[in-house]
C-alpha positions as a Markdown table, in Angstrom:
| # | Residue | x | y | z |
|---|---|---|---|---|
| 1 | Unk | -28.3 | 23.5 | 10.1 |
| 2 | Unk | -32.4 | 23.1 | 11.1 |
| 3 | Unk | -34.4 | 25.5 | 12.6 |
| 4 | Unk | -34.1 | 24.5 | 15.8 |
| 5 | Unk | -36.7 | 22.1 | 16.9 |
| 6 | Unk | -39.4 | 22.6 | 14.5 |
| 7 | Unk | -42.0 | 20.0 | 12.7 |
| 8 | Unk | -45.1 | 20.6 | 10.5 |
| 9 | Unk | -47.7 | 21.7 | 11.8 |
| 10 | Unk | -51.1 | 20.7 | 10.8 |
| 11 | Unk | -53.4 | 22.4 | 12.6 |
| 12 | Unk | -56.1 | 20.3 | 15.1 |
| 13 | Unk | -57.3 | 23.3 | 17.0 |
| 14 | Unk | -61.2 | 24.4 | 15.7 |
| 15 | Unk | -61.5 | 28.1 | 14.6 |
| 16 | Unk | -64.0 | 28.7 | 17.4 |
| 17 | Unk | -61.0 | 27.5 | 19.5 |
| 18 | Unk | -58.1 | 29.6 | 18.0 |
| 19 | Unk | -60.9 | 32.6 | 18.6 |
| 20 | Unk | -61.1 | 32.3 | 22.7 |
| 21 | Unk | -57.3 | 32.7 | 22.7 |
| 22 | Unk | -54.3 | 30.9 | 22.7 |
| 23 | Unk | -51.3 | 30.1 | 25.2 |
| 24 | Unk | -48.0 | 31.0 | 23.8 |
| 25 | Unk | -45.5 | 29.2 | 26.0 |
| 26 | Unk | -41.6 | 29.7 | 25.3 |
| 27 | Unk | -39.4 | 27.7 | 26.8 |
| 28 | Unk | -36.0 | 29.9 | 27.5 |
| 29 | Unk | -33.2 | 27.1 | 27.3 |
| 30 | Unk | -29.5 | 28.2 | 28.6 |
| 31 | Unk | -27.1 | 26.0 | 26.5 |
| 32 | Unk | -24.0 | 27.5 | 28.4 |
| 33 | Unk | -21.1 | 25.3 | 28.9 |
| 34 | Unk | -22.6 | 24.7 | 32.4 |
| 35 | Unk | -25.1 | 22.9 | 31.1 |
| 36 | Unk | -23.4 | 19.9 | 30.1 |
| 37 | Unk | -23.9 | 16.4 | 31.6 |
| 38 | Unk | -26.1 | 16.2 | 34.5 |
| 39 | Unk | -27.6 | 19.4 | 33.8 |
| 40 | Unk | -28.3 | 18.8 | 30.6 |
| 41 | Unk | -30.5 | 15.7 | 31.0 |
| 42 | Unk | -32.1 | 17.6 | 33.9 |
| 43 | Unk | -32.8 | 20.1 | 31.6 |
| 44 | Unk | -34.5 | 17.8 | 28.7 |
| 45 | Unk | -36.3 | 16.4 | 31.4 |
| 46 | Unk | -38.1 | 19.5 | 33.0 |
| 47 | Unk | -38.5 | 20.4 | 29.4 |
| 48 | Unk | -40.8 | 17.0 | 28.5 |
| 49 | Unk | -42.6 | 17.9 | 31.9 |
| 50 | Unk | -43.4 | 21.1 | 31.0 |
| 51 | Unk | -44.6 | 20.3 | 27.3 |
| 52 | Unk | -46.9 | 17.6 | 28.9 |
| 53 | Unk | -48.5 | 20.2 | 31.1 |
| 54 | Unk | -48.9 | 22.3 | 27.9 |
| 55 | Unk | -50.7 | 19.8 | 26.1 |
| 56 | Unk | -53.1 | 18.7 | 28.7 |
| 57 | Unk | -54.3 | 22.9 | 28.7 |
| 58 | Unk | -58.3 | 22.7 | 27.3 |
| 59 | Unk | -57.7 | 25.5 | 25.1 |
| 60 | Unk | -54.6 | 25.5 | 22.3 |
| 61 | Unk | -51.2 | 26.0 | 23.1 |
| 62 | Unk | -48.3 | 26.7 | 20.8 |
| 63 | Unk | -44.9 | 26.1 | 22.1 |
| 64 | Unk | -41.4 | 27.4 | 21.0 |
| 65 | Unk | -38.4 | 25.8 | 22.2 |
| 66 | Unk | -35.8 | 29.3 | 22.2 |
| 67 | Unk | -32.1 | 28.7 | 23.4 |
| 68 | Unk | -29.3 | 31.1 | 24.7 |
| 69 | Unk | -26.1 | 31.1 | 25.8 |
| 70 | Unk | -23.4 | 33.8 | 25.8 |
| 71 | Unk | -24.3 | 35.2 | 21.8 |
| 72 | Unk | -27.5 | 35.9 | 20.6 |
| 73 | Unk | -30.6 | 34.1 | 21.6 |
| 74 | Unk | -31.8 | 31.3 | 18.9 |
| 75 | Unk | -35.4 | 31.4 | 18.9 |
| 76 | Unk | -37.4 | 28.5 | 17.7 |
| 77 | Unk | -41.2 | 27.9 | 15.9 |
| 78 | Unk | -44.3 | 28.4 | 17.5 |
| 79 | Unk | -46.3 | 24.9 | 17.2 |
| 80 | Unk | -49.1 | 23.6 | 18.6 |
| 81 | Unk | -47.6 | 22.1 | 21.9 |
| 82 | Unk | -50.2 | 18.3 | 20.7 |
| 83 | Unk | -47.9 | 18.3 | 17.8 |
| 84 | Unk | -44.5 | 19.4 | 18.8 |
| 85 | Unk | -41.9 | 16.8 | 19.2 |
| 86 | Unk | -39.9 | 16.1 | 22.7 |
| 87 | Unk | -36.9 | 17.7 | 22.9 |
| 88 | Unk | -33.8 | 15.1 | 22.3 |
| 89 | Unk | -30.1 | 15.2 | 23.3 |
| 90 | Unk | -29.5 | 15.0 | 19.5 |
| 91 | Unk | -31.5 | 18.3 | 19.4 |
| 92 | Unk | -30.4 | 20.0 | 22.3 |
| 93 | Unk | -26.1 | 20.2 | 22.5 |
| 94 | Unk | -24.8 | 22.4 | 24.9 |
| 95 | Unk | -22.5 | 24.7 | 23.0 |
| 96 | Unk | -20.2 | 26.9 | 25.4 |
| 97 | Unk | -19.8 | 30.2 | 26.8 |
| 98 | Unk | -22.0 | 32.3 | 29.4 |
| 99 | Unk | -25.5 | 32.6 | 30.7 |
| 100 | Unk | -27.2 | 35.9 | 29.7 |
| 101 | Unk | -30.4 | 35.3 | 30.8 |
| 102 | Unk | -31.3 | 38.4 | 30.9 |
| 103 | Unk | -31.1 | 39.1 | 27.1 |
| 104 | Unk | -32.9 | 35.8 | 26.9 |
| 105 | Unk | -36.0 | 36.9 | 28.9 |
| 106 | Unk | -36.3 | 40.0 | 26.7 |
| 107 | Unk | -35.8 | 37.9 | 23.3 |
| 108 | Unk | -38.4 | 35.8 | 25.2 |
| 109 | Unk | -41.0 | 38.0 | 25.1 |
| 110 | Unk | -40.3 | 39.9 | 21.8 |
| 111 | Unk | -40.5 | 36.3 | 20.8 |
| 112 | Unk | -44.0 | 35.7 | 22.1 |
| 113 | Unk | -44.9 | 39.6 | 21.2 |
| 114 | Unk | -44.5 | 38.9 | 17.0 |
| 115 | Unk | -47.6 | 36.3 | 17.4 |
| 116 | Unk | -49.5 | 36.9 | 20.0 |
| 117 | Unk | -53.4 | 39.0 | 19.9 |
| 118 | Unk | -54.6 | 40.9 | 22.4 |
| 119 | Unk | -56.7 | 37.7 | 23.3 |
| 120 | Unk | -53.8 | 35.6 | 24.0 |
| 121 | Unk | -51.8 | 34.5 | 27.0 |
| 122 | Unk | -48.2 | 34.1 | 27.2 |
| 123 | Unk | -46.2 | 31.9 | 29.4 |
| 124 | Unk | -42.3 | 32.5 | 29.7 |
| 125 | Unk | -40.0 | 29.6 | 31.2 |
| 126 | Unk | -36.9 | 29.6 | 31.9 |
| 127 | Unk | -34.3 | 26.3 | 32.1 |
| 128 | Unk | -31.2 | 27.1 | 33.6 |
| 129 | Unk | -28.3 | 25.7 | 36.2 |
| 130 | Unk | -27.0 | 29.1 | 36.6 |
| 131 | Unk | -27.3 | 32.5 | 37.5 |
| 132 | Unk | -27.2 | 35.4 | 35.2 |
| 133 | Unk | -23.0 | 36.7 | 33.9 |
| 134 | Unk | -22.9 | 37.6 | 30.5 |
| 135 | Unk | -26.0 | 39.5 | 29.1 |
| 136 | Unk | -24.9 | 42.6 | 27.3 |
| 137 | Unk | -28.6 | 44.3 | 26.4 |
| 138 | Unk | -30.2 | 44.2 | 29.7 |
| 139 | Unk | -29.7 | 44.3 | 33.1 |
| 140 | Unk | -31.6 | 43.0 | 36.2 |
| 141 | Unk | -33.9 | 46.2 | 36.5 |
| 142 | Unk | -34.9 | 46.5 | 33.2 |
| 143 | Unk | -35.7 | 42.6 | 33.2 |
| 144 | Unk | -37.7 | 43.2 | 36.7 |
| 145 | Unk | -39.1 | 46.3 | 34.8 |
| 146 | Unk | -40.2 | 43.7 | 31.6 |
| 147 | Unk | -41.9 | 40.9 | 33.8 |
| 148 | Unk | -43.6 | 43.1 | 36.9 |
Protein backbone atom coordinates (compact mmCIF):
# COMPACT_ATOMS: atom_id res chain seq x y z
CA UNK A 1 0.00 0.00 0.00
CA UNK A 2 1.09 4.01 -0.70
CA UNK A 3 1.91 6.36 1.71
CA UNK A 4 -1.08 7.85 2.07
CA UNK A 5 -1.59 10.74 -0.13
CA UNK A 6 1.68 11.75 -1.09
CA UNK A 7 3.29 13.22 -4.60
CA UNK A 8 6.77 14.67 -5.40
CA UNK A 9 7.54 17.51 -4.38
CA UNK A 10 9.60 19.92 -6.28
CA UNK A 11 9.99 22.68 -4.47
CA UNK A 12 8.58 26.42 -5.93
CA UNK A 13 8.95 28.26 -2.63
CA UNK A 14 12.32 30.85 -2.81
CA UNK A 15 14.76 30.38 0.03
CA UNK A 16 14.13 33.97 1.21
CA UNK A 17 10.55 32.56 1.45
CA UNK A 18 11.11 29.16 3.36
CA UNK A 19 13.34 31.67 5.79
CA UNK A 20 10.10 34.02 7.03
CA UNK A 21 8.44 30.79 8.05
CA UNK A 22 6.20 28.28 6.97
CA UNK A 23 2.55 27.09 7.65
CA UNK A 24 2.32 23.48 8.58
CA UNK A 25 -1.33 22.63 8.13
CA UNK A 26 -2.51 18.94 9.08
CA UNK A 27 -5.59 17.90 8.15
CA UNK A 28 -6.89 15.28 11.03
CA UNK A 29 -9.30 12.94 8.90
CA UNK A 30 -11.64 10.39 11.12
CA UNK A 31 -12.08 7.32 8.70
CA UNK A 32 -14.41 5.61 11.31
CA UNK A 33 -17.19 3.52 9.99
CA UNK A 34 -19.37 6.63 10.52
CA UNK A 35 -17.88 8.16 7.90
CA UNK A 36 -19.23 6.33 5.18
CA UNK A 37 -21.57 7.81 2.44
CA UNK A 38 -22.75 11.15 3.00
CA UNK A 39 -20.16 11.89 5.38
CA UNK A 40 -17.59 10.88 3.48
CA UNK A 41 -18.10 13.08 0.44
CA UNK A 42 -18.80 15.91 2.99
CA UNK A 43 -15.65 15.17 4.28
CA UNK A 44 -13.55 15.18 0.74
CA UNK A 45 -15.26 18.24 0.16
CA UNK A 46 -14.39 20.43 3.27
CA UNK A 47 -11.01 18.88 2.65
CA UNK A 48 -10.68 20.50 -1.15
CA UNK A 49 -12.02 23.79 0.62
CA UNK A 50 -9.54 23.83 3.04
CA UNK A 51 -6.40 22.97 0.73
CA UNK A 52 -7.70 25.90 -1.54
CA UNK A 53 -7.47 28.22 1.41
CA UNK A 54 -3.92 26.84 2.02
CA UNK A 55 -2.77 27.60 -1.27
CA UNK A 56 -4.05 31.01 -1.65
CA UNK A 57 -1.71 31.88 1.91
CA UNK A 58 1.28 34.48 0.50
CA UNK A 59 3.83 32.76 2.33
CA UNK A 60 4.39 28.64 1.79
CA UNK A 61 2.30 26.11 3.17
CA UNK A 62 3.01 22.42 3.38
CA UNK A 63 0.03 20.19 4.00
CA UNK A 64 -0.32 16.60 5.41
CA UNK A 65 -3.38 14.75 4.90
CA UNK A 66 -3.22 12.34 8.52
CA UNK A 67 -6.11 9.86 9.03
CA UNK A 68 -7.52 8.04 12.28
CA UNK A 69 -9.97 5.90 13.23
CA UNK A 70 -10.13 3.41 16.21
CA UNK A 71 -6.03 2.05 15.73
CA UNK A 72 -3.32 4.13 15.42
CA UNK A 73 -3.31 7.34 13.56
CA UNK A 74 -1.81 7.08 9.80
CA UNK A 75 0.05 10.20 9.22
CA UNK A 76 0.73 11.41 5.82
CA UNK A 77 3.71 13.72 3.94
CA UNK A 78 4.19 17.22 4.43
CA UNK A 79 4.06 18.92 0.83
CA UNK A 80 3.76 22.10 -0.35
CA UNK A 81 -0.13 22.62 -0.16
CA UNK A 82 0.54 24.41 -4.56
CA UNK A 83 1.59 20.91 -5.22
CA UNK A 84 -0.31 18.51 -3.27
CA UNK A 85 -3.05 16.61 -5.00
CA UNK A 86 -6.96 16.79 -4.00
CA UNK A 87 -7.98 14.24 -1.89
CA UNK A 88 -10.06 11.42 -3.99
CA UNK A 89 -12.67 8.83 -2.89
CA UNK A 90 -10.11 6.27 -4.41
CA UNK A 91 -7.66 7.79 -1.80
CA UNK A 92 -9.70 8.26 1.06
CA UNK A 93 -11.88 4.73 2.10
CA UNK A 94 -13.46 4.75 5.23
CA UNK A 95 -12.21 1.64 6.98
CA UNK A 96 -14.27 0.87 10.36
CA UNK A 97 -14.13 1.06 13.91
CA UNK A 98 -14.22 4.19 16.45
CA UNK A 99 -13.37 7.81 16.56
CA UNK A 100 -10.40 8.63 18.89
CA UNK A 101 -9.97 11.97 18.16
CA UNK A 102 -8.32 12.58 20.88
CA UNK A 103 -5.20 10.38 20.12
CA UNK A 104 -5.50 12.03 16.69
CA UNK A 105 -5.05 15.63 17.96
CA UNK A 106 -1.93 14.56 19.86
CA UNK A 107 -0.45 12.53 16.75
CA UNK A 108 -1.43 15.82 15.14
CA UNK A 109 0.84 17.84 16.64
CA UNK A 110 3.75 15.49 17.28
CA UNK A 111 3.11 15.31 13.50
CA UNK A 112 3.61 18.98 12.83
CA UNK A 113 6.29 19.07 15.90
CA UNK A 114 9.10 16.59 13.74
CA UNK A 115 9.18 19.53 10.99
CA UNK A 116 8.37 22.50 12.19
CA UNK A 117 11.25 25.68 13.39
CA UNK A 118 10.75 27.88 15.85
CA UNK A 119 9.71 30.30 12.95
CA UNK A 120 6.93 28.35 11.78
CA UNK A 121 3.17 28.19 12.27
CA UNK A 122 1.07 25.31 12.60
CA UNK A 123 -2.52 24.83 11.84
CA UNK A 124 -4.41 21.59 13.12
CA UNK A 125 -7.83 20.57 11.50
CA UNK A 126 -9.97 18.31 12.31
CA UNK A 127 -12.71 16.42 9.83
CA UNK A 128 -15.07 14.42 11.66
CA UNK A 129 -19.04 13.41 11.90
CA UNK A 130 -18.59 12.39 15.37
CA UNK A 131 -17.76 12.90 18.77
CA UNK A 132 -14.81 11.41 20.52
CA UNK A 133 -15.38 7.17 21.94
CA UNK A 134 -12.39 5.24 21.49
CA UNK A 135 -9.08 7.04 22.17
CA UNK A 136 -6.96 4.98 24.44
CA UNK A 137 -3.71 7.67 25.03
CA UNK A 138 -5.46 10.74 25.92
CA UNK A 139 -8.32 12.02 27.38
CA UNK A 140 -10.26 15.36 27.01
CA UNK A 141 -8.04 17.26 29.67
CA UNK A 142 -4.96 16.45 28.49
CA UNK A 143 -6.17 17.29 24.82
CA UNK A 144 -7.58 20.76 26.30
CA UNK A 145 -4.15 20.89 28.19
CA UNK A 146 -2.20 20.24 24.43
CA UNK A 147 -4.23 22.97 22.43
CA UNK A 148 -4.93 25.92 25.26
Amino acid sequence: MEAFPTNAVVSTASRRDLDKGITYAVMVLDRSVSMEGNPATQLLEGAADFLEEMREVPTPVKVSFDLFASGAPRRGTFALAVETDYLTRERYVPNGGGTAIYDAIHDAVAHVETEKRAQDRAVVCVFTDGQENASKAHTVRDTAALIA
